[in-house]
C-alpha positions in Angstrom: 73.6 76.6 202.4 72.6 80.3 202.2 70.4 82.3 200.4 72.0 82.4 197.2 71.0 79.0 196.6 74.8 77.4 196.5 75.0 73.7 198.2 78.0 72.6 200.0 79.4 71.1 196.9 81.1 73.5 194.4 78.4 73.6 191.5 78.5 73.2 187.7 75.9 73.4 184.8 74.2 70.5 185.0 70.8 68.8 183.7 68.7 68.0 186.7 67.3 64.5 187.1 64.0 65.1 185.2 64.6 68.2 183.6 62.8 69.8 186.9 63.2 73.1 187.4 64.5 74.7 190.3 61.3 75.5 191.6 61.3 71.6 192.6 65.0 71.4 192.4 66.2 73.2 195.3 68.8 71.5 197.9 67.0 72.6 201.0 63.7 71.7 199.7 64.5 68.5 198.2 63.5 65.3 199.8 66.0 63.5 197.4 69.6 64.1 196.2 71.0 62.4 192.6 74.5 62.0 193.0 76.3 61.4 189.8 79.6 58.8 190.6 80.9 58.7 186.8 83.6 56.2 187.4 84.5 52.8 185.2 88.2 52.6 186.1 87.9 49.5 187.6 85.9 47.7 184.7 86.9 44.3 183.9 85.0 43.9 180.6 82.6 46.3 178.6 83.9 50.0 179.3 81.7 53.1 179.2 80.0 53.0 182.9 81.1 56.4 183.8 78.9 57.6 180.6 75.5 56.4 182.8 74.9 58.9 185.0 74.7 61.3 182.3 73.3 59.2 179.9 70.1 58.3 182.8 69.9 61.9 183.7 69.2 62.7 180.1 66.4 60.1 179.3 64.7 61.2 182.8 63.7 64.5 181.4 61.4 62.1 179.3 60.2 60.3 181.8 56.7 61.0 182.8 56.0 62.9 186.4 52.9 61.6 187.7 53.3 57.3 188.2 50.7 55.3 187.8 50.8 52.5 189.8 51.4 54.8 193.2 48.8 57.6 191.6 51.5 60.2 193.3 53.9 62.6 191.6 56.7 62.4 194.0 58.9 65.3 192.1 56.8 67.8 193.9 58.3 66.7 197.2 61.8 67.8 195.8 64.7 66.1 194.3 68.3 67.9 194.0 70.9 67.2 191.6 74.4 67.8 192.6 77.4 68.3 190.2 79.1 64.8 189.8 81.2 63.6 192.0 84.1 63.2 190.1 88.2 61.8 190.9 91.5 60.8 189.8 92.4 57.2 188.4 92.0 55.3 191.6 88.7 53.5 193.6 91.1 54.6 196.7 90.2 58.4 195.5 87.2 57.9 194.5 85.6 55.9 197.5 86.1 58.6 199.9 84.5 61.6 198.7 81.4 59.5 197.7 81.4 58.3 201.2 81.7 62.4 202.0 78.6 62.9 200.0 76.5 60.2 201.2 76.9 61.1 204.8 76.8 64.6 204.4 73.1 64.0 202.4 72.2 61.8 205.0 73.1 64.4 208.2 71.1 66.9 205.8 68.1 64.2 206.3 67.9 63.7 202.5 67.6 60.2 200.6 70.8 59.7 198.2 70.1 58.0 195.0 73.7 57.2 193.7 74.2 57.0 189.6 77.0 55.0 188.6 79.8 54.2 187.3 80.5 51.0 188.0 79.4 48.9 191.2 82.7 49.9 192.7 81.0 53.4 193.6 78.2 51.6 195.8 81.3 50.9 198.1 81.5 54.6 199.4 77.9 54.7 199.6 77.5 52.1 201.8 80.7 53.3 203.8 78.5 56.9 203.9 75.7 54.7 206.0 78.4 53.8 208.7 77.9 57.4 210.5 73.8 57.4 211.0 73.2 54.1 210.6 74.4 50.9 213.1 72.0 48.6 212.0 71.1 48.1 208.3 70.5 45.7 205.6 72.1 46.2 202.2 69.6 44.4 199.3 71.8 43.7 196.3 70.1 43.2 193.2 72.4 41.5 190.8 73.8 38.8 188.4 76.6 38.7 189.9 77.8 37.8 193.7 80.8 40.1 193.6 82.4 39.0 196.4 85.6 38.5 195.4 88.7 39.4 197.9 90.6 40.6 195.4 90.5 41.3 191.4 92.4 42.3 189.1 94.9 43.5 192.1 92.0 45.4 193.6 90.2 45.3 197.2 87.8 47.8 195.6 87.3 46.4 191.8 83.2 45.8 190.9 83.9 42.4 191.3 84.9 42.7 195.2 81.6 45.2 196.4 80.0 42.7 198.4 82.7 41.4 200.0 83.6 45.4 201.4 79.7 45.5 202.4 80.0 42.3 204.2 82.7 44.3 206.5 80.3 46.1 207.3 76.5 45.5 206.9 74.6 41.9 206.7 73.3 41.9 203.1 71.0 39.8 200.7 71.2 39.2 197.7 68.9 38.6 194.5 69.0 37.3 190.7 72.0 35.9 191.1 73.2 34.0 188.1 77.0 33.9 187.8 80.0 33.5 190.3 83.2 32.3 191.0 84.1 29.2 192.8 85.7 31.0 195.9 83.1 33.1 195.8 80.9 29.7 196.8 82.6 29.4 199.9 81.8 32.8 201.6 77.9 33.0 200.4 75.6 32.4 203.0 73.0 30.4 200.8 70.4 31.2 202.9 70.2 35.1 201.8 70.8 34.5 198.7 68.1 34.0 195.9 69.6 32.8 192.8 67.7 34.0 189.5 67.0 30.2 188.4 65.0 29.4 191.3 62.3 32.8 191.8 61.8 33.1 188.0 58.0 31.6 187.5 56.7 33.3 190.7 57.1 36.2 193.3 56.1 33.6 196.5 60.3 34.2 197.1 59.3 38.0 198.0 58.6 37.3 201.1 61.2 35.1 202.9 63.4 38.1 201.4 61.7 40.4 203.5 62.1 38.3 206.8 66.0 38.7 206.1 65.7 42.4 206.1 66.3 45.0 208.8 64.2 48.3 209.5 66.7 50.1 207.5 67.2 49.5 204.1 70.0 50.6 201.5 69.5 49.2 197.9 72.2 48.8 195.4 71.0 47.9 191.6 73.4 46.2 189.2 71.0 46.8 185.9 72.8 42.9 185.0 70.3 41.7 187.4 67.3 42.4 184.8 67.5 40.1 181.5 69.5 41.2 178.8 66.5 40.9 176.8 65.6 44.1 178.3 69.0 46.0 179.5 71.7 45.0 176.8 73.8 47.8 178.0 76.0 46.9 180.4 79.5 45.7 181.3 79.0 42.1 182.0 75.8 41.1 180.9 74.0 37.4 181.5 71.6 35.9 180.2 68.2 34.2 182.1 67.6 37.7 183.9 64.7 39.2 186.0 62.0 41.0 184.2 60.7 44.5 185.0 57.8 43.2 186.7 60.0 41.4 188.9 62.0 43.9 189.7 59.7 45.9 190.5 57.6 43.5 192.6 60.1 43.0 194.7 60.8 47.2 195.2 57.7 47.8 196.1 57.6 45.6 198.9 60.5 46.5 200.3 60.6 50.2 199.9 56.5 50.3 201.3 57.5 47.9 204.7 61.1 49.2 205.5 62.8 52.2 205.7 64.7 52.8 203.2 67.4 55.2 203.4 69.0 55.5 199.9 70.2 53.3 197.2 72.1 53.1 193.9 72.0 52.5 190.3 75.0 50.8 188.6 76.8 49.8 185.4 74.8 51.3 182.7 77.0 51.5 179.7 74.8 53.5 177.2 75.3 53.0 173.6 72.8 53.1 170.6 70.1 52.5 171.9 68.5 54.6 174.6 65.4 52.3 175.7 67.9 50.7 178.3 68.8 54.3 179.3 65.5 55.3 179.9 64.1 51.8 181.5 67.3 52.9 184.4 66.0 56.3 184.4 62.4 54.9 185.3 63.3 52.6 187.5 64.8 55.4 189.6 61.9 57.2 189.8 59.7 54.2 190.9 61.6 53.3 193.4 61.6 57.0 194.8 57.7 56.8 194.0 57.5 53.5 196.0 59.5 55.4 199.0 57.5 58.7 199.2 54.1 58.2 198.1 
């Protein structure tokens, strides 16, 4: 990048994440890039994914800067907004120049944070590890197992994500409440922690760190909280995590592993922008959980 400021993606007008300005917005001063993947072709149910990047981006300007729980304000340390990364109709498009801007964030020694879209954009994320990365744990939190071969005539629909991963990282997964029978047969039960059974206490937290590697790549489905709490999305079910678990389980991760980027996935705004601003948060706790 030279001195005029321009990154090595062609720029727009764009809202960065937190309304930050661009004294604390800068690409080769940022610790952290937002990558906007606003893509919902491959929806099965509910459309209106590729409207939650934009629609977290805009509640995070009212998120507050300085956290809490950390005591840190982790904006200061820098975090860039590119212009979204945008395609034609296909995941086979679309997958590839996501995985073009993870790596390239990555060689740049930033931490991507991937907005979705639908989970189908977490594919080219975790494809984007392969070149820095050989060993690495992918922690999906979720309702659903999404490891489907095939759906809807797709290797790459949001139904088939963890099945791609499983190509090509070991993975575990968390508040999962729904899947299909096939499904059954590939899960290895044993990283697997269904919603039903780590809802009354967090003594689960633990034997999920034991699965993980060093390295760490995160991918949220918001359907892994309740609907209670995050209404908006594609495929909601009911008997969901709460925030507190959620957020429990982040901040052991992201304070004893290394974690080197994750995502945030099927958000389908609508009326009411309290689910909006909950994803918006929980973005910046997690980066506050990495960097403080």
């Amino acid at each position: 990048m030279g001195k005029s400021g321009k990154t090595w993606i062609d720029e727009m007008s764009i809202r960065n994440f937190l309304d930050l300005s661009s004294n604390d917005s800068g690409y080769d001063s940022s610790r952290v890039v937002i990558i906007s993947v606003p893509f919902d072709r491959t929806s099965s149910w509910k459309k209106g994914a590729d409207k939650g990047p934009e629609a977290i981006i805009n509640a995070s300007a009212h998120v507050e800067l300085y956290d809490i729980e950390t005591d840190s304000s982790v904006y200061s340390q820098g975090i860039h907004t590119l212009s979204p990364v945008i395609s034609g109709k296909t995941p086979e498009e679309l997958i590839p120049k996501v995985t073009h801007t993870v790596s390239r964030c990555l060689k740049d020694n930033k931490i991507p944070v991937i907005l979705g879209g639908n989970h189908t954009v977490s594919i080219g994320a975790v494809m984007g590890l392969g070149d820095h990365y050989k060993k690495c744990t992918v922690l999906q939190l979720d309702a659903h197992a999404d490891l489907r071969d095939e759906y809807e005539g797709s290797r790459f629909n949001h139904a088939c994500v963890m099945a791609r991963v499983k190509e090509l990282f070991p993975f575990v997964q968390v508040g999962i409440r729904s899947m299909d029978i096939s499904e059954k047969e590939k899960n290895d039960f044993r990283r697997i922690f269904f919603a039903g059974d780590i809802y009354s206490d967090n003594s689960w937290i633990k034997e999920c760190l034991s699965l993980l590697e060093e390295n760490v790549y995160i991918t949220i489905d918001l359907d892994v909280f309740d609907p209670g709490i995050m209404p908006s999305t594609g495929t909601p079910e009911p008997g969901g995590l709460s925030w507190y678990q959620v957020l429990a389980l982040l901040k052991s991760v992201c304070t004893t592993r290394n974690v080197i980027g994750f995502d945030v996935v099927e958000l389908c705004p609508g009326a009411n922008h309290a689910p909006d601003f909950l994803a918006a948060k929980l973005v910046y706790k997690c980066l506050s959980y990495i960097l403080s």
